[in-house]
C-alpha positions as CSV (number, residue, x, y, z in Angstrom):
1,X,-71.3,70.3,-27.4
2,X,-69.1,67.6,-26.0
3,X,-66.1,70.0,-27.2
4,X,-67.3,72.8,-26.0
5,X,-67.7,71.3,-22.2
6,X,-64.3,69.5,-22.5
7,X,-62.4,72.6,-22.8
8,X,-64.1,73.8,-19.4
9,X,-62.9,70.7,-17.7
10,X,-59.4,70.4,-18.4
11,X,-58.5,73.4,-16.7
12,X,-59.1,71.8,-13.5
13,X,-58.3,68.5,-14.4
14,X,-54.8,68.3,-12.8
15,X,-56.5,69.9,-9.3
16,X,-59.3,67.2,-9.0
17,X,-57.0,64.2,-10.4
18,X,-58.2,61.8,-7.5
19,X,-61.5,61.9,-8.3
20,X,-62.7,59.2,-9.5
21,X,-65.8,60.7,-11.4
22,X,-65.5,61.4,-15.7
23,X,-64.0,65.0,-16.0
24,X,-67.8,65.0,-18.3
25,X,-69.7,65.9,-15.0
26,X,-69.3,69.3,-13.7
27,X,-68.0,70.0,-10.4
28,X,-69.3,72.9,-8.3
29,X,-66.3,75.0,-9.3
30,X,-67.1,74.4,-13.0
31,X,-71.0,75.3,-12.8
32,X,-69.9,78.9,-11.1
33,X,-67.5,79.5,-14.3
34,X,-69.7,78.1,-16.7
35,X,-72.3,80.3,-15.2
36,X,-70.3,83.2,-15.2
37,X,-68.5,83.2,-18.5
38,X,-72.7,83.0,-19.9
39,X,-73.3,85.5,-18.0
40,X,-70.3,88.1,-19.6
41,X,-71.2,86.6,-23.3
42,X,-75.2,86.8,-22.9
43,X,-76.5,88.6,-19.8
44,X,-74.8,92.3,-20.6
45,X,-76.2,93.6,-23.9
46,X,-79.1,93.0,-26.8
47,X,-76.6,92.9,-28.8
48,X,-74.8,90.4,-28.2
49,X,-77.7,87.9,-28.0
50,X,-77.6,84.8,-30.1
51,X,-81.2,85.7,-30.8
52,X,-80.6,89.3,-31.5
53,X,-82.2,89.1,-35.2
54,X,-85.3,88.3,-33.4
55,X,-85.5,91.6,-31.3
56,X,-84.7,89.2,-28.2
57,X,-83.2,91.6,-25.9
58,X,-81.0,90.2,-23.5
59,X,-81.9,86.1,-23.3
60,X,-79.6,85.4,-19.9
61,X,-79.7,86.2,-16.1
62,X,-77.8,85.1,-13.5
63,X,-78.8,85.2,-9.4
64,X,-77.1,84.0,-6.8
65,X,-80.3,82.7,-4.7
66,X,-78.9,81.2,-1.7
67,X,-75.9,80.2,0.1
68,X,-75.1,76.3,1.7
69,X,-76.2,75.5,5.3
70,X,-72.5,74.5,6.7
71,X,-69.9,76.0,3.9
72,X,-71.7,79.4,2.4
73,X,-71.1,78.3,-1.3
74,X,-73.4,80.3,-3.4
75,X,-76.0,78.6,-5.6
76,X,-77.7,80.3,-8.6
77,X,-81.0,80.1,-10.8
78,X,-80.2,81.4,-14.4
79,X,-83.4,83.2,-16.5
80,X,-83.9,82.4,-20.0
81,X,-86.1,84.9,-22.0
82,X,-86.8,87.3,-24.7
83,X,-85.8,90.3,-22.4
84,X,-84.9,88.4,-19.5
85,X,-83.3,91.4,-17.5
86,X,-87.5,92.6,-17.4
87,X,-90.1,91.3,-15.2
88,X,-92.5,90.5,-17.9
89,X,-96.6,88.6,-17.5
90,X,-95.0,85.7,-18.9
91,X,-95.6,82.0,-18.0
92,X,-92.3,80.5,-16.1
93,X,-91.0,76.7,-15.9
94,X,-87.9,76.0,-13.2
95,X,-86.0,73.2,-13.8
96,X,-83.8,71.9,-11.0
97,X,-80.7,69.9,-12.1
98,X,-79.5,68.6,-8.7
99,X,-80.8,68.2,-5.0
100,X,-78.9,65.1,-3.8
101,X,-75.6,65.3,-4.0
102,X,-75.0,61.6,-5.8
103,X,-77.3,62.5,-8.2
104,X,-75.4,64.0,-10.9
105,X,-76.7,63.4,-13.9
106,X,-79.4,65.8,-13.7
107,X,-76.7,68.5,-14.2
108,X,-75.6,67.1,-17.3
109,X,-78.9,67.7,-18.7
110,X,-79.9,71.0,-17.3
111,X,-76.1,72.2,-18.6
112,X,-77.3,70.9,-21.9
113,X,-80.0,72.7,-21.8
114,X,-79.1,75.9,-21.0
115,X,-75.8,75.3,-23.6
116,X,-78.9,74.7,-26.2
117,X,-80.8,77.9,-25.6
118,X,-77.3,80.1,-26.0
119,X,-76.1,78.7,-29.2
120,X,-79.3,77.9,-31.1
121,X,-77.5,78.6,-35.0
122,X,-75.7,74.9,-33.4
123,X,-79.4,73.5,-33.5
124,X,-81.4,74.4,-36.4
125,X,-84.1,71.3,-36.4
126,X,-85.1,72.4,-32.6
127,X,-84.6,76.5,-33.4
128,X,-88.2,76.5,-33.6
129,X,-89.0,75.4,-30.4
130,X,-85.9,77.2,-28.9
131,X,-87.5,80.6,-30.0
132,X,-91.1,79.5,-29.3
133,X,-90.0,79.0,-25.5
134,X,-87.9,81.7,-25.3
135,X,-90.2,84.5,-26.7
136,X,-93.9,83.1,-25.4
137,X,-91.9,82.4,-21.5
138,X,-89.6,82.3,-19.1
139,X,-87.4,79.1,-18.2
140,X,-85.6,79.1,-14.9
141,X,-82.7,76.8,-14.0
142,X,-81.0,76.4,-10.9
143,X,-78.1,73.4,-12.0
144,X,-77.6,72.6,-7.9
145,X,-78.8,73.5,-5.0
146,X,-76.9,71.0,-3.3
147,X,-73.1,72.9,-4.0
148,X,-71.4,71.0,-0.5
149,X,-72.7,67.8,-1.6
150,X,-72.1,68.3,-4.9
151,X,-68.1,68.7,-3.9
152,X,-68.0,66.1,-1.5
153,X,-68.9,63.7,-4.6
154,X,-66.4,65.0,-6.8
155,X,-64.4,65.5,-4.0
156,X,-61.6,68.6,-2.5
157,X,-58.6,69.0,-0.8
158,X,-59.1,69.9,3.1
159,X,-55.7,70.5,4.9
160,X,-53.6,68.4,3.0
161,X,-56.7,65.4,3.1
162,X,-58.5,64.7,0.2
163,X,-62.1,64.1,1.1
164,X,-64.5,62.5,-1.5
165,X,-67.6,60.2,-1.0
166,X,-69.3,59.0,-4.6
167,X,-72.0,57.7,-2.5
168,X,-73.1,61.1,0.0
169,X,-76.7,61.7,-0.4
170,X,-77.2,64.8,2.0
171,X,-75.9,68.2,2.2
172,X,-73.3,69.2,5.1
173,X,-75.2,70.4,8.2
174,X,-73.2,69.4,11.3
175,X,-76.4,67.5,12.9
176,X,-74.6,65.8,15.5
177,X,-73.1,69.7,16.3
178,X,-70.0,68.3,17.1
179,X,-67.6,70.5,14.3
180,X,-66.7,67.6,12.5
181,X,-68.0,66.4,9.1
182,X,-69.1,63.3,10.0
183,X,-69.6,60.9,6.8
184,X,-68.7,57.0,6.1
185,X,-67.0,56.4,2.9
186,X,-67.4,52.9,2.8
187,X,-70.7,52.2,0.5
188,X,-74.7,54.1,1.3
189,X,-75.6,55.8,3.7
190,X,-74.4,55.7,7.9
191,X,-73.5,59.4,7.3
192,X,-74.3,61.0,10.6
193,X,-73.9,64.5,9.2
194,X,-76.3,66.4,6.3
195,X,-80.0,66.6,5.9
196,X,-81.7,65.2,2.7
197,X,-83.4,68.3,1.1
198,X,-86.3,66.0,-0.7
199,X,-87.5,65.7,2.5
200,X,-87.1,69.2,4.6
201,X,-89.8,71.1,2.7
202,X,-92.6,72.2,4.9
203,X,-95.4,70.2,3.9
204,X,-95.8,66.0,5.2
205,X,-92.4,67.0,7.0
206,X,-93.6,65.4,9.7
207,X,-93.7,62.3,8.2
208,X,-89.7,62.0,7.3
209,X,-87.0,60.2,9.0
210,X,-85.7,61.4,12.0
211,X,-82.0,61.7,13.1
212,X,-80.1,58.2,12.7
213,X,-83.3,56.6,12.0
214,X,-82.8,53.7,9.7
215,X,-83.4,52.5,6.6
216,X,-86.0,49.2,5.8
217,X,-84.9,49.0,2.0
218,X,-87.0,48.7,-1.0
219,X,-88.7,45.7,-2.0
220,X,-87.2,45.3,-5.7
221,X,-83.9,45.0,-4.0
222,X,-84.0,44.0,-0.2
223,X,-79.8,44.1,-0.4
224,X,-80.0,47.9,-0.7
225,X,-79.7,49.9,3.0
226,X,-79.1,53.0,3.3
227,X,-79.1,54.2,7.0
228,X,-79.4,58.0,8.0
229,X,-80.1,59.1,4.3
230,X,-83.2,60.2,4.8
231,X,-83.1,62.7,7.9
232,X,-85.6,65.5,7.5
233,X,-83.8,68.1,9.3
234,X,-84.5,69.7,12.6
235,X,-87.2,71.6,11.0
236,X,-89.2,72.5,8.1
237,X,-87.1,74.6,5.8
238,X,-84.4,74.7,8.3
239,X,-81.3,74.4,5.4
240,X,-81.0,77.3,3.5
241,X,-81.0,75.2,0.3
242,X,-84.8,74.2,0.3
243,X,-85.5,77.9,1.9
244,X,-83.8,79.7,-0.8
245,X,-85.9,76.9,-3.4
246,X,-88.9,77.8,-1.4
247,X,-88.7,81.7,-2.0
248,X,-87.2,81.5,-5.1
249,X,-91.0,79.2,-6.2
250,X,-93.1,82.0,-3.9
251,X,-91.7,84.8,-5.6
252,X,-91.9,83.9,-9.0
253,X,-95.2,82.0,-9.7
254,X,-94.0,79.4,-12.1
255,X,-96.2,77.3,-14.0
256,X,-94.2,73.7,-14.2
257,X,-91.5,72.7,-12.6
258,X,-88.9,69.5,-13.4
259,X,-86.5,67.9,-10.7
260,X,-83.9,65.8,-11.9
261,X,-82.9,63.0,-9.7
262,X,-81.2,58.9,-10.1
263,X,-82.1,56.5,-8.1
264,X,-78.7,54.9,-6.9
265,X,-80.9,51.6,-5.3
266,X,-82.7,51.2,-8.8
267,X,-86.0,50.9,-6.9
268,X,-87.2,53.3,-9.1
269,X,-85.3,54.1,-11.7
270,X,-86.3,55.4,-14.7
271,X,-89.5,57.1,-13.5
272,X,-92.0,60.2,-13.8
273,X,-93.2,60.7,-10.4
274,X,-95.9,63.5,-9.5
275,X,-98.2,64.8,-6.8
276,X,-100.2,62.5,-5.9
277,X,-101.6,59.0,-5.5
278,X,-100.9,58.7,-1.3
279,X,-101.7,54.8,-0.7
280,X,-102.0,54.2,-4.6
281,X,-105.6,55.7,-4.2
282,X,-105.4,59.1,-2.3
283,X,-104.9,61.5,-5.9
284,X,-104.4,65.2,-5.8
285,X,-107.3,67.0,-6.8
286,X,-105.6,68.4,-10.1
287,X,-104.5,64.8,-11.0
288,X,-106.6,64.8,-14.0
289,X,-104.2,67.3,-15.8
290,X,-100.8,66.2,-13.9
291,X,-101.2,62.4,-14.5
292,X,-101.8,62.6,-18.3
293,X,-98.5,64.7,-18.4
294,X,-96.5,62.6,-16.4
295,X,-97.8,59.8,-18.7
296,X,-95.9,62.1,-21.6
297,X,-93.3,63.0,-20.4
298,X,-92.2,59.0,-19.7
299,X,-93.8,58.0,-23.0
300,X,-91.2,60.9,-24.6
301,X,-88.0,59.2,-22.3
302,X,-86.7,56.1,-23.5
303,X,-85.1,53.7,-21.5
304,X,-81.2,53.1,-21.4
305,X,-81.9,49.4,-22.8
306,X,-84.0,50.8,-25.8
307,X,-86.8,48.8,-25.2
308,X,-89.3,51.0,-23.6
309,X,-90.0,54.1,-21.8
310,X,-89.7,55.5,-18.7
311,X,-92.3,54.7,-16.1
312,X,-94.7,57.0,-14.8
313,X,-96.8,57.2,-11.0
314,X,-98.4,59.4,-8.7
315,X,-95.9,59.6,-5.8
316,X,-97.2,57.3,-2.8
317,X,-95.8,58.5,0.6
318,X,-95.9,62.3,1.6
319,X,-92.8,62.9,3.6
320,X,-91.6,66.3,3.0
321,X,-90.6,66.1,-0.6
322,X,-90.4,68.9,-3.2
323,X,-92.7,67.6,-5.5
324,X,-96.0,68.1,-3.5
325,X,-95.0,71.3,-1.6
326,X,-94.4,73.1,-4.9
327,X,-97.8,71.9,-6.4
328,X,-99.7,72.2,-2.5
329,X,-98.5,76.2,-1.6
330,X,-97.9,77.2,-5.2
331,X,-99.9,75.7,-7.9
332,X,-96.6,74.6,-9.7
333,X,-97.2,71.1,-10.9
334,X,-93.7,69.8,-10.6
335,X,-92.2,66.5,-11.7
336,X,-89.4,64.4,-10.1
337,X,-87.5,62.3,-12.7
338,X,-85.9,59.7,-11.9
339,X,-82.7,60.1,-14.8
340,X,-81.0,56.6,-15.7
341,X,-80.6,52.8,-13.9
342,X,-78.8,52.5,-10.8
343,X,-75.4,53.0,-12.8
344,X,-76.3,56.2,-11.6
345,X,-72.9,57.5,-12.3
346,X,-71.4,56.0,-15.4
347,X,-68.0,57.1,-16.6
348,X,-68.5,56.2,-20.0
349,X,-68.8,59.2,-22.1
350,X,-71.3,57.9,-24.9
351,X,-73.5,56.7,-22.4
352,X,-74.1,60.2,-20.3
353,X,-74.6,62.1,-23.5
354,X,-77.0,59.4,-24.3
355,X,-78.7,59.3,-21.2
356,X,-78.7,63.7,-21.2
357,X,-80.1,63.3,-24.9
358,X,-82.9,60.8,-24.3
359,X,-83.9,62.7,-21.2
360,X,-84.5,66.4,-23.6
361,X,-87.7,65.3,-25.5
362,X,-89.6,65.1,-22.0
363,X,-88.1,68.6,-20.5
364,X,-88.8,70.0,-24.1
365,X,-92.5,68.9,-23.4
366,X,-92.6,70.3,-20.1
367,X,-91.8,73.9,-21.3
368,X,-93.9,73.9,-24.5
369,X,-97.0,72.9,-22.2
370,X,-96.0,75.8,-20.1
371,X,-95.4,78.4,-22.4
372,X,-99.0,77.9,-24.2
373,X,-97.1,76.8,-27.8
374,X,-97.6,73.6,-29.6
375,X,-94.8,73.9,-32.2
376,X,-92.9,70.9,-33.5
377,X,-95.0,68.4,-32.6
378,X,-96.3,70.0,-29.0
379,X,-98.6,69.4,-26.4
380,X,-102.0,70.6,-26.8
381,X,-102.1,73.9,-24.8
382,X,-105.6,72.9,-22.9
383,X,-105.7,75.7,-20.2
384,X,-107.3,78.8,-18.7
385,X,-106.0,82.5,-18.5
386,X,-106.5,86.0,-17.8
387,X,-106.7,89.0,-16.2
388,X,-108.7,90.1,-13.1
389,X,-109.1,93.7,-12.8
390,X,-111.5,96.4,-10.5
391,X,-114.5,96.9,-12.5
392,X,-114.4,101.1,-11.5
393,X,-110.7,101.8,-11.8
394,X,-109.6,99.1,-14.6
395,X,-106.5,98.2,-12.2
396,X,-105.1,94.6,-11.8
397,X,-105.8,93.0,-8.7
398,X,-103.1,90.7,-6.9
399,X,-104.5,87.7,-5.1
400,X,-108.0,86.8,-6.3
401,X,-108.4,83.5,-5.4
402,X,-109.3,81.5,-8.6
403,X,-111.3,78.5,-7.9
404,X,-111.4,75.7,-10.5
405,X,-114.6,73.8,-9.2
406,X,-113.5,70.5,-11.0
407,X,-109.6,70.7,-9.5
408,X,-109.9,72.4,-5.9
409,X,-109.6,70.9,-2.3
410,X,-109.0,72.4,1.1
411,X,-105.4,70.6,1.0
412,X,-104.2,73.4,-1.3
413,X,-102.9,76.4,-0.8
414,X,-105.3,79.3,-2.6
415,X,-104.3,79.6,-6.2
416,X,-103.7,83.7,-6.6
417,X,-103.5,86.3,-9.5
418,X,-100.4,87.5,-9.6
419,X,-98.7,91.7,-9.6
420,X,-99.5,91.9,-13.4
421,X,-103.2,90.1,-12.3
422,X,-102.5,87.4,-14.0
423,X,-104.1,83.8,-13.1
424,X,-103.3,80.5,-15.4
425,X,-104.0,77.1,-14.7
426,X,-103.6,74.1,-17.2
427,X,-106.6,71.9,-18.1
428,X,-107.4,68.8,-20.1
429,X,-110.5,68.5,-22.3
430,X,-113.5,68.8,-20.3
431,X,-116.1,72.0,-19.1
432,X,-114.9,73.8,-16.0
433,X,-116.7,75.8,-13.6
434,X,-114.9,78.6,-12.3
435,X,-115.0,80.9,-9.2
436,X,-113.0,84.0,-8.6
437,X,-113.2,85.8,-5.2
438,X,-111.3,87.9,-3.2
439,X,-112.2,89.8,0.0
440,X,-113.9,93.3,-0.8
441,X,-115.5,92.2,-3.5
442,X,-118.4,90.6,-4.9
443,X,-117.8,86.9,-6.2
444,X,-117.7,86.1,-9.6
445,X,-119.0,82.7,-11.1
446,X,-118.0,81.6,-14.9
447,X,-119.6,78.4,-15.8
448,X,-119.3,75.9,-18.3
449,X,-115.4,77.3,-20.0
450,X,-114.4,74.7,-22.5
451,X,-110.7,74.8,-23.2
452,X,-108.8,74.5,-26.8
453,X,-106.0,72.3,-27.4
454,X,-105.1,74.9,-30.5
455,X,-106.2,78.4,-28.7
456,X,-106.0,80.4,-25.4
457,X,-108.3,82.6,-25.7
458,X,-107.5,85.3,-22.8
459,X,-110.8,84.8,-19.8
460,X,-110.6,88.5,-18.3
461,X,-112.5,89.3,-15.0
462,X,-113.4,92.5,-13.5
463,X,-114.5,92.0,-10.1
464,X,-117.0,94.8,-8.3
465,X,-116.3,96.4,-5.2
466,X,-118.5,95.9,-2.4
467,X,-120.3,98.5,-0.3
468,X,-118.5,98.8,3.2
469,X,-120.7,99.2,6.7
470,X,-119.2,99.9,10.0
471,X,-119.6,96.7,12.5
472,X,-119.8,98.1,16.0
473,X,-119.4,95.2,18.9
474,X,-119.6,96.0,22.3
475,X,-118.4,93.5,24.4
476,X,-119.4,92.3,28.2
477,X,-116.6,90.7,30.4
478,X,-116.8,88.7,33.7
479,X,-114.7,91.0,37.0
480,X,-111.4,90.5,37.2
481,X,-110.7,89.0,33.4
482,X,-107.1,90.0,32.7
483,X,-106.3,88.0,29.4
484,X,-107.1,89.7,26.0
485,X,-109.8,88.9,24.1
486,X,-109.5,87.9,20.7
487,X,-111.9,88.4,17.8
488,X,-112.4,86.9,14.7
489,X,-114.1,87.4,11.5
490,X,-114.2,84.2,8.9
491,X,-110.5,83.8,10.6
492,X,-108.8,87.5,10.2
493,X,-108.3,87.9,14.3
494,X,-109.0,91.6,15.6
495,X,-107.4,92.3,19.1
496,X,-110.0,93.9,21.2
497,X,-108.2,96.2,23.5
498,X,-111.6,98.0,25.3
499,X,-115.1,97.2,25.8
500,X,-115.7,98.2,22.5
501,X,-114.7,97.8,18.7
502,X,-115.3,99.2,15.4
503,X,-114.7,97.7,12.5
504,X,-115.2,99.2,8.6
505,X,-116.6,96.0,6.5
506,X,-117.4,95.0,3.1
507,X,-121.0,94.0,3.1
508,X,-121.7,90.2,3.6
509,X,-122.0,86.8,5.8
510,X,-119.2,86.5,8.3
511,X,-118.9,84.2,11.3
512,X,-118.0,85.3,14.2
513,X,-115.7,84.0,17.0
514,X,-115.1,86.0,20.2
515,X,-112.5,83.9,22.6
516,X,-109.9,84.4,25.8
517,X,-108.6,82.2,28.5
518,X,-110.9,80.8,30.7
519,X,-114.3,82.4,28.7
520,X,-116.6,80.4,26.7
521,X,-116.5,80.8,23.5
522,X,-119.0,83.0,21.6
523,X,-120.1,81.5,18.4
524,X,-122.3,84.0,15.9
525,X,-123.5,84.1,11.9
526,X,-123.5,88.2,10.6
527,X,-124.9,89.6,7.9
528,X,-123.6,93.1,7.1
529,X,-125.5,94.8,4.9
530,X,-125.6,98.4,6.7
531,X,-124.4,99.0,9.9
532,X,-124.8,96.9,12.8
533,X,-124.4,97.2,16.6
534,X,-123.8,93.7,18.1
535,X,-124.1,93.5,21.8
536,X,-121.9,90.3,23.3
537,X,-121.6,89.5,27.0
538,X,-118.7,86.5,27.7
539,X,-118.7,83.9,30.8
540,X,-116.4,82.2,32.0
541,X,-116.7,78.3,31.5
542,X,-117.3,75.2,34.0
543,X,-115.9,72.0,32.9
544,X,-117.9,69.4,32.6
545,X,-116.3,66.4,30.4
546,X,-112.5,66.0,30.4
547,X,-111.2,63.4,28.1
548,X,-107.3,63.3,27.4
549,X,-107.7,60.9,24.5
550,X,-104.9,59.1,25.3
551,X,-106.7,55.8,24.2
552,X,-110.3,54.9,23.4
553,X,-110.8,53.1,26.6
554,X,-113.9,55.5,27.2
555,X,-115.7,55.3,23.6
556,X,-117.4,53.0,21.7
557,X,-116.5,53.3,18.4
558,X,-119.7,52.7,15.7
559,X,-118.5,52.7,12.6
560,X,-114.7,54.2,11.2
561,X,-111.2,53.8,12.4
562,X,-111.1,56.1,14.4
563,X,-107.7,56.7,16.7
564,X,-106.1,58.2,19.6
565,X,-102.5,59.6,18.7
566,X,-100.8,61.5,22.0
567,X,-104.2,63.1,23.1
568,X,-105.6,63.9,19.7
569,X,-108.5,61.8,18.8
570,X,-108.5,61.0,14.3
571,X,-111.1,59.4,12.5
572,X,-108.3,58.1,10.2
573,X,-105.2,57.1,10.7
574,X,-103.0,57.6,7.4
575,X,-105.7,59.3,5.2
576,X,-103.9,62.9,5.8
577,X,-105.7,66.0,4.1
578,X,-109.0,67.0,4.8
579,X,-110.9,66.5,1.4
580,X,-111.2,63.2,1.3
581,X,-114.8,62.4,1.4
582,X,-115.3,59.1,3.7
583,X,-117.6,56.5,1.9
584,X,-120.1,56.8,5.1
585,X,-121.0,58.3,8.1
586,X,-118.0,58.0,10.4
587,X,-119.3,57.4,14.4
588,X,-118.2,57.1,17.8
589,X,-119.9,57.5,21.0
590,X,-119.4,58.2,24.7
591,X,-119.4,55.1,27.1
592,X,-119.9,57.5,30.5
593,X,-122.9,58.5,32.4
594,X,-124.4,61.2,29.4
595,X,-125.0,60.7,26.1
596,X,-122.2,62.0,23.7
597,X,-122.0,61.5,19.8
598,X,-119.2,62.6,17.5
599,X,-119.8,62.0,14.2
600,X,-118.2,62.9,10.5
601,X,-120.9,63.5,7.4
């Protein structure tokens, strides 16, 4: 393999000669011809795959996904599969090799990788596994998203100046908007420019560094500073690399995901991190199946000094990072890998294709627990999977919700069948109660599944349509009301644009909200089971408490922590998602002239 990858590299050895980087990482211009030249061996015909004698139909794809923030360079995800040019009901793993631009190793290993799956008669004591993988799922790589920082660490020519940075962290995104790449080549961080993309994905944005904010260091090495790094971005998703990432994960449902990182400070190097232990105690609600398979995959990594593993943890600050948006809107249970020591970037040949080799047994892992297989020593395949279908016409359905009682919490995005309706989730040894439900038809309850760690054994649902009734509301409005009136039912807003409003239902409970500018709200409980005429008269509203919570200078607080934060009053202060279940009543009461209690069960 080392051959193979060298004769890549010299070709554009005499054009990058004052880089300072081993011609054994791959520079942006090398990924898109790698790429490529797979793609004209591998991605054309049947024939020509190096698993034709298995009837694998074309194993490669290549997509261009997305294009950089400042520069435009393209990015691309490649598809490995037994008929990868089809959209098949298969299980998916993405593995992402690079998202800051220092980071490089991760690329190695995801080249590797890839380089594995293509030439597998170069690998007979893991051909198993490779053709396991290949034929049960799909594996998706995208080698960078990063392509601009990715060159400014390797370094280009830019009228007549050569511009490299070993240490840039961010992508490119002119954030002082002043034309100029602004960077500091002298040690970490002070870059004004660029935007890290661990922490511009949509959920705990919030929480992440804002422009020029500085750095505090890490404990395990207070000399370590790296100022500006860590900018969010001016909004969620605003760089087109984490919003092509984002679409890319939305679109294709995957089951596990791996991103490969260093950590150039070595505060944590070495390291399985997952979603999530927020404050070392506040755990995801799937954490019973992510932990134990972070806990493999750094049991399966040794260490660069041979004398132990990696290190595994929940991650403990939200702040916009990959790793919990991918397993918060989508269900993927990714894992951020912290690949080496803080000789993040070592030149020495032997030591990269050790570090790439060491690192395989984990990712290995991760894609045998994904595609359901337990060959050469493989996980067990503990999880649950099916299809949901209408019980009168046999058709899939797309988005039931599937509900695992044991592993679900209002933090999470609903976990949905797919187009084939398909739903899978992983499990661990235990009995699960499930729930699948999705509007317009009648719930269905499966108790007591027990998973195998040798079998899945397909759970299909058919779901029942409901009986619809027509929900007639006719509506009574103060003179002179000129703002619309919204409607809702269990949150789906109707616009009610007369006096009166028809609506076609399935039958069931539904609560009702009927709200406009200056009206008190109407509050209601329905039950549709035929239909109904619902008559609603509206009032406007007098104000009779105004409280600005600005401060608590007006309550007496009886038992919590609760807070005032720029007129919103919490009953926690760091404690961020809302099924976390506090140990008792949480109280606080009005100090003015009328009794006032708010209180949290």
């Amino acid at each position: 393999m080392i051959f193979f990858l060298s004769i890549i590299l010299f070709s554009v050895q005499i054009v990058f000669a004052e880089s300072s980087l081993s011609n054994r990482y791959h520079t942006y211009e090398e990924i898109d011809s790698t790429l490529h030249a797979w793609d004209e061996l591998f991605g054309q015909s049947a024939a020509d795959s190096p698993y034709a004698s298995y009837g694998s139909g074309v194993v490669y794809k290549l997509m261009e996904i997305g294009t950089s923030t400042q520069d435009e360079l393209p990015f691309w995800a490649v598809k490995l599969s037994f008929n990868a040019d089809i959209d098949e009901d298969e299980p998916r793993t993405l593995i992402l090799g690079q998202c800051h631009s220092e980071e490089i190793l991760g690329v190695e290993i995801v080249m590797d990788i890839m380089y594995m799956f293509l030439h597998p008669d170069e690998f007979e004591t893991e051909l198993q596994t490779l053709v396991g993988i290949l034929y049960s799922s799909e594996v998706w790589i995208v080698p960078t998203y990063n392509p601009e920082g990715l060159s400014v660490v390797h370094g280009y020519e830019e009228a007549g100046e050569w511009i490299q940075d070993v240490s840039y962290r961010k992508n490119k995104m002119d954030a002082n908007h002043n034309g100029i790449f602004d960077f500091d080549i002298n040690g970490y961080g002070n870059d004004i420019d660029g935007v890290d993309l661990n922490r511009n994905y949509g959920f705990n944005w919030i929480f992440g560094d804002e422009f020029l904010e500085t750095d505090s260091g890490c404990s395990s090495n207070p000399s370590y500073v790296s100022n500006y790094d860590y900018y969010r971005g001016e909004a969620p998703f605003s760089e087109n690399e984490t919003s092509a990432i984002r679409d890319l994960a939305l679109e294709h449902d995957f089951t596990l995901s791996i991103a490969y990182h260093s950590s150039r400070s070595g505060c944590v190097a070495e390291r399985v991190i997952y979603p999530w232990a927020w404050g070392g105690a506040k755990t995801s609600p799937d954490y019973s199946v992510i932990q134990p398979l972070g806990q493999k995959i750094a049991e399966l990594t040794s260490s660069e000094s041979g004398s132990g593993n990696y290190h595994f943890a929940g991650s403990s600050s939200p702040k916009g990072n990959a790793h919990d948006w991918f397993y918060k809107e989508t269900g993927c249970i990714q894992y951020l890998i912290e690949v080496g020591t803080s000789n993040m970037q070592p030149n020495d040949i032997n030591l990269i294709e050790d570090t790439i080799e060491r690192n395989l047994p984990g990712a290995f892992h991760v894609m045998k627990r994904a595609a359901g297989i337990n060959s050469q020593n493989g996980p067990d395949k503990y999880q649950v999977t099916g299809i949901v279908s209408d019980s009168q016409t046999g058709n899939p359905i797309e988005g039931v919700e599937v509900i695992v009682n044991n592993m679900h919490g209002t933090v999470l995005s609903p976990r949905l069948t797919d187009h084939f309706g398909r739903y899978r989730r992983l499990l661990v040894a235990n009995s699960y109660d499930l729930l699948f439900r999705k509007f317009g038809y009648e719930d269905y309850s499966y108790s007591g599944y027990i998973p195998s760690a040798d079998i899945v054994s397909p759970l299909d649902i058919s779901l029942t349509p409901k009986q619809y009734s027509n929900l007639t509301i006719n509506i009574s409005t103060p003179e002179n009301l000129e703002d619309p009136i919204i409607l809702k039912l269990n949150n789906v807003e109707y616009a009610a644009n007369s006096d009166q409003l028809v609506i076609s239902l399935p039958n069931g409970d539904y609560d009702l909200e009927v709200n406009s500018e200056e009206i008190f709200p109407h509050l209601q409980d329905i039950s549709l089971s035929d239909d109904l005429v619902l008559s609603i008269s509206l009032h406007r509203y007098n104000i009779l408490y105004d409280e600005d919570f600005m401060d608590l200078d007006r309550w007496e607080v009886l038992f919590g922590d609760w807070v005032a934060n720029d007129g919103r009053l919490l009953s926690q202060e760091d404690l961020v998602y809302d099924n976390w279940t506090p140990s008792g009543n949480l109280k606080i009461v009005s100090l003015d002239d009328f009794s006032m209690l708010i209180y949290i069960r």
